[in-house]
C-alpha positions as CSV (number, residue, x, y, z in Angstrom):
1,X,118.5,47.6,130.3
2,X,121.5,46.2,132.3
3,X,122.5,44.4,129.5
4,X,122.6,47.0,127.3
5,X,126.9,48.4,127.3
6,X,128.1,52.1,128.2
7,X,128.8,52.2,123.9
8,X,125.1,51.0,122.9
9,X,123.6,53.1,126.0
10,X,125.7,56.2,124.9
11,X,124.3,55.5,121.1
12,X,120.5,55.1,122.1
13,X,120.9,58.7,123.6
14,X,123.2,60.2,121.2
15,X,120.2,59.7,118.6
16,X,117.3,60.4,121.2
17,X,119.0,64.0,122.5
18,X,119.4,65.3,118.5
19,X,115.9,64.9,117.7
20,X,115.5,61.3,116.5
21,X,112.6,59.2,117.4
22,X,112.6,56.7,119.3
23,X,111.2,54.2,116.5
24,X,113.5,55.9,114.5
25,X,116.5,55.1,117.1
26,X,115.8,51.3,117.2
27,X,116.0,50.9,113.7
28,X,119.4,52.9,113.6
29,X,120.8,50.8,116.9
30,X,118.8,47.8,117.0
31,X,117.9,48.4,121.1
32,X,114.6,47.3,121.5
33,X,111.6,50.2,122.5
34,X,110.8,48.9,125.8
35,X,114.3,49.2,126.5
36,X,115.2,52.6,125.3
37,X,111.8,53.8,127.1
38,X,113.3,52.1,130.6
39,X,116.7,53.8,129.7
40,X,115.0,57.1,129.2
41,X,113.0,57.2,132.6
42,X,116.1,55.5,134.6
43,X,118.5,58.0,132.9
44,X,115.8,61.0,133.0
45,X,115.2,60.8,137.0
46,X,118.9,60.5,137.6
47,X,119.2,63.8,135.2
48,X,116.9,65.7,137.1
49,X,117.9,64.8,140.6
50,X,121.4,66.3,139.5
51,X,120.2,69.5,138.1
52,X,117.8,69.6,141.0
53,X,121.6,69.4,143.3
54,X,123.5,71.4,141.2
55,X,121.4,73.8,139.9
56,X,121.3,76.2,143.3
57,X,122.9,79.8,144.2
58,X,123.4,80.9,140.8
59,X,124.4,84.5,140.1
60,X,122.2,85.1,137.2
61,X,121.6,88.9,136.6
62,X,118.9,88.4,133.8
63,X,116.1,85.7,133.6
64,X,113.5,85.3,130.7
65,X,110.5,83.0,131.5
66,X,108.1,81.6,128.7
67,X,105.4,78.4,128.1
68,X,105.6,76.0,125.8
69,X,102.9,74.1,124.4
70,X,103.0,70.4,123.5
71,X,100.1,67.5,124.6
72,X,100.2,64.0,125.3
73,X,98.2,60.9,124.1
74,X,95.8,62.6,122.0
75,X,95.2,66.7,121.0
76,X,92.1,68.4,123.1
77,X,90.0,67.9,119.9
78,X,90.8,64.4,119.9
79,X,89.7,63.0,123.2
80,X,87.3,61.0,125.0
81,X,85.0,62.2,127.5
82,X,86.1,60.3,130.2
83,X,90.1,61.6,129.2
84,X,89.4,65.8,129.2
85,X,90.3,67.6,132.0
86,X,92.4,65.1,133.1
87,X,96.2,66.5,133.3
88,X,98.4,64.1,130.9
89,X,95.6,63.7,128.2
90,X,95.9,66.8,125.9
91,X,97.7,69.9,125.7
92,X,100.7,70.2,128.6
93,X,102.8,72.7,129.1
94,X,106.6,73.5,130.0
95,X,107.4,76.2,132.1
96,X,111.2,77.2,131.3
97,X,113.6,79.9,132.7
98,X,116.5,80.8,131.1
99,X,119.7,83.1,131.9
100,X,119.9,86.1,129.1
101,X,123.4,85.7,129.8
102,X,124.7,82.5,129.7
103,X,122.0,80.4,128.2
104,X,121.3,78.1,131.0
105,X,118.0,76.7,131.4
106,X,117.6,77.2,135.4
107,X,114.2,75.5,136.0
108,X,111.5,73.8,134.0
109,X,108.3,72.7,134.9
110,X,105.7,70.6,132.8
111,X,102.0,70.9,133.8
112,X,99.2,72.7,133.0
113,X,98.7,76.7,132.0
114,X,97.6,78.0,135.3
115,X,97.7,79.7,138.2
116,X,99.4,76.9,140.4
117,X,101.9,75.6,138.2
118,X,102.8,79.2,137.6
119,X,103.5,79.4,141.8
120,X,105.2,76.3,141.8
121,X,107.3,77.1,138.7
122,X,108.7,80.7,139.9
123,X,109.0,79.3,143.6
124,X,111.4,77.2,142.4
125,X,113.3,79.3,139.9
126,X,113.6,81.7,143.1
127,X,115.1,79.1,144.7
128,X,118.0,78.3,143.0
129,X,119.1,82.5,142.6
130,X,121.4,83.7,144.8
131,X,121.1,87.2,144.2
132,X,118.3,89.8,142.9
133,X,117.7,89.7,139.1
134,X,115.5,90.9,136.2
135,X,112.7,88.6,135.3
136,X,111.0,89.2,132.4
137,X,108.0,87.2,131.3
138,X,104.8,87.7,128.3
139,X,101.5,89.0,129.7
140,X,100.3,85.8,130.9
141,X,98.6,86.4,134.3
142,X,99.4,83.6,136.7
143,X,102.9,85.4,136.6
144,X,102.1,88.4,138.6
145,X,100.7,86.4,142.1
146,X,103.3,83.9,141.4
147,X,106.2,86.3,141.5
148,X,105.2,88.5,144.2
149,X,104.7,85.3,146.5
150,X,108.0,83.9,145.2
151,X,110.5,87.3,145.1
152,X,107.8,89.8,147.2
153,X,109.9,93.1,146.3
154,X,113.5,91.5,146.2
155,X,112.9,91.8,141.9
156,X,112.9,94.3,139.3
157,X,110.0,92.6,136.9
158,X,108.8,93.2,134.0
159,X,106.0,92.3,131.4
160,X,106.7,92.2,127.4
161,X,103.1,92.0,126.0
162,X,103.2,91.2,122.1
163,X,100.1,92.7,119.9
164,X,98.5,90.7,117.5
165,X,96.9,91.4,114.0
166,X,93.7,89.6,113.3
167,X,94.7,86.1,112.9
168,X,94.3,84.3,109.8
169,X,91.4,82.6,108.8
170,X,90.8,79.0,108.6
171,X,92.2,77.5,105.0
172,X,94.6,75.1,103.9
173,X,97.5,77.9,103.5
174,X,97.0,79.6,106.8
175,X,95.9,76.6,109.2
176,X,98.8,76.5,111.1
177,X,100.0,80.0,110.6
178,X,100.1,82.1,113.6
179,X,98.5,85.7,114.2
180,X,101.0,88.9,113.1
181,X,103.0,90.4,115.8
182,X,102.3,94.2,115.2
183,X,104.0,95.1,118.1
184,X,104.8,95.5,121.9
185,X,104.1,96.7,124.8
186,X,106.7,96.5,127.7
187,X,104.9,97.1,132.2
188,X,107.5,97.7,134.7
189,X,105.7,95.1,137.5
190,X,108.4,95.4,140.2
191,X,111.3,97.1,140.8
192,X,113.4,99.0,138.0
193,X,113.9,96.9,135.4
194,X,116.4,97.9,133.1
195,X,114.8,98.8,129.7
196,X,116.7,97.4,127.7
197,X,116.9,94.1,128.6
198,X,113.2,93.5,128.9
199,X,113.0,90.8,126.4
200,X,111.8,87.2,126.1
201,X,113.4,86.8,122.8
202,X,116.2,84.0,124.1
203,X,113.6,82.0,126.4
204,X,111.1,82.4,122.9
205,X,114.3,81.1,120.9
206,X,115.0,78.4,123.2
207,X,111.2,77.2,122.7
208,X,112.4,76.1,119.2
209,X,116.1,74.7,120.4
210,X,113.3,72.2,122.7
211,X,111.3,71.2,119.6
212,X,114.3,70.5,117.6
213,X,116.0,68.8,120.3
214,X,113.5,66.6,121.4
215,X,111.3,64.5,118.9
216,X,108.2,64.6,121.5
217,X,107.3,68.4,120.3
218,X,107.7,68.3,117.0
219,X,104.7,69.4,115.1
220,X,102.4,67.4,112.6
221,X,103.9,64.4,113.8
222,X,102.9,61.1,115.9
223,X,106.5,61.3,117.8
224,X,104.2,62.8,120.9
225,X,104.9,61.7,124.2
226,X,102.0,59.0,125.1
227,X,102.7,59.0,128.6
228,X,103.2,62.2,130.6
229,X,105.5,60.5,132.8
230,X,108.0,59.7,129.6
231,X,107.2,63.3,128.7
232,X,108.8,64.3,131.8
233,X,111.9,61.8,131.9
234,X,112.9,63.2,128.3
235,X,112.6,67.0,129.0
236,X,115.2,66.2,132.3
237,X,117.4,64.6,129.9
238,X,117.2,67.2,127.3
239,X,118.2,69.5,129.3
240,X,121.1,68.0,131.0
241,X,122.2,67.5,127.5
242,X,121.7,71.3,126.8
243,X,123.1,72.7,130.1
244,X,126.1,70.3,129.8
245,X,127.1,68.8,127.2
246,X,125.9,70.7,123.9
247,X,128.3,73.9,123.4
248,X,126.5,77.1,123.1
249,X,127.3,78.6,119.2
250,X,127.2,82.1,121.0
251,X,129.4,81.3,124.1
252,X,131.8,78.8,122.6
253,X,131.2,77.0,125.7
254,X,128.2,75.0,127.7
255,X,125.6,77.2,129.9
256,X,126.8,74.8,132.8
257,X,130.6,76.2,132.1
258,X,129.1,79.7,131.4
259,X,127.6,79.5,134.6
260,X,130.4,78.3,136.7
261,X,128.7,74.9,137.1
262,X,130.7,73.0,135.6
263,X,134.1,73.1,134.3
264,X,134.0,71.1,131.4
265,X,131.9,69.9,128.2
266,X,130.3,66.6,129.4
267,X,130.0,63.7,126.9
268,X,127.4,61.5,126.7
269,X,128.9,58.7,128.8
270,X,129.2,60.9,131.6
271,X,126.0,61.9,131.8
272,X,125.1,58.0,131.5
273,X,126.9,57.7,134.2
274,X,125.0,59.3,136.1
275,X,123.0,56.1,136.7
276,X,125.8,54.8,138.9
């Protein structure tokens, strides 16, 4: 990787961070794979120890919480034995939080579905507020323990459940059609949360800005991360690509710059310099 310049580094994740494969990104730059997949997990842990730094006190007033699926190596379906139930075979998920207002992704999280990654996730999205805010999340249970432990009373939480039609039976039109929203149904948890703002409609749009912006979660594909630990890398750098340097259509700026992170739109040789 060292001999790899700033322009041909800054090229490799130019492509990676706008959905291109990485197959697809040695063809277009001529880098070899095993070195764009040592760029991505050198570039990727300096990425997240930055966010993890900078990413702290923020005066967020609204946070929307979601899940999104994706899997690794092989789907459920499609594994050994020996390989199910083991984390990093199969379905994984990423735990996001996101400011209603300006867009930032605060904290992520990639793991399984459960109760313990849902503690560990909202611990550390209370972390990094400095003040008391509306969280909003979908019905999914884990939330409720983990957000008492993380915020006790100091919240005003609430819970947007979505109601489902029937969903659609098996066939070659509807096999990857999901059920009908038909409605929904909104539970003060905590606090007073504001009614009008209880909505997970930006963290649920930002689920599709992740698959578009990273090749590992597109659909009916074979781009899937093999390797959970690659998995990982790539959603640090994805996001230090969404937070800083890709400029919000909305705010006309970054979330970092909404946020009063940052003070400018990063380019992608500053975040490769990141790796010192």
């Amino acid at each position: 990787m060292n001999k790899l310049n700033t322009n041909k580094r800054a090229q490799v994740v130019a492509a990676l961070v706008e959905g291109a494969s990485i197959n697809s990104t040695v063809r277009m730059t001529g880098v070899t794979k095993q070195t764009i997949l040592r760029l991505i997990a050198d570039l990727g842990t300096a990425c997240a120890k930055y966010q993890d730094e900078k990413l702290r006190n923020l005066s967020c007033k609204r946070i929307q919480a979601d899940e999104v699926w994706s899997f690794c190596y092989a789907k459920d379906k499609n594994l050994s034995e020996e390989m199910k139930g083991k984390f990093g075979f199969g379905s994984v998920w990423t735990w996001t939080a996101i400011c209603a207002d300006t867009k930032l992704m605060v904290s992520w999280l990639v793991g399984e579905r459960s109760a313990p990654y849902a503690i560990k996730f909202i611990s550390d999205l209370a972390s990094r507020l400095a003040n008391r805010v509306q969280l909003t999340t979908d019905g999914h249970k884990p939330y409720l323990q983990a957000v008492e432990g993380a915020f006790g009373s100091e919240i005003d939480y609430a819970v947007l459940e979505k109601l489902y039609t029937a969903p659609p039976q098996e066939g070659a039109t509807t096999r990857y059609s999901p059920a009908q929203c038909c409605g929904t149904r909104t539970h003060e948890i905590m606090g007073s949360p504001d009614s009008q703002h209880v909505s997970t409609s930006y963290a649920e749009r930002m689920n599709l800005t992740i698959r578009m912006m990273n090749r590992r979660f597109t659909r009916l594909t074979n781009a899937h991360s093999k390797k959970v630990a690659n998995h990982v890398h790539f959603l640090n750098l994805t996001f230090m690509w969404y937070n800083f340097a890709r400029i919000n259509q909305a705010l006309r700026i970054t979330p970092a710059m909404a946020a009063g992170v940052s003070d400018h739109v990063w380019s992608v040789e500053e975040i490769i310099g990141l790796l010192g």
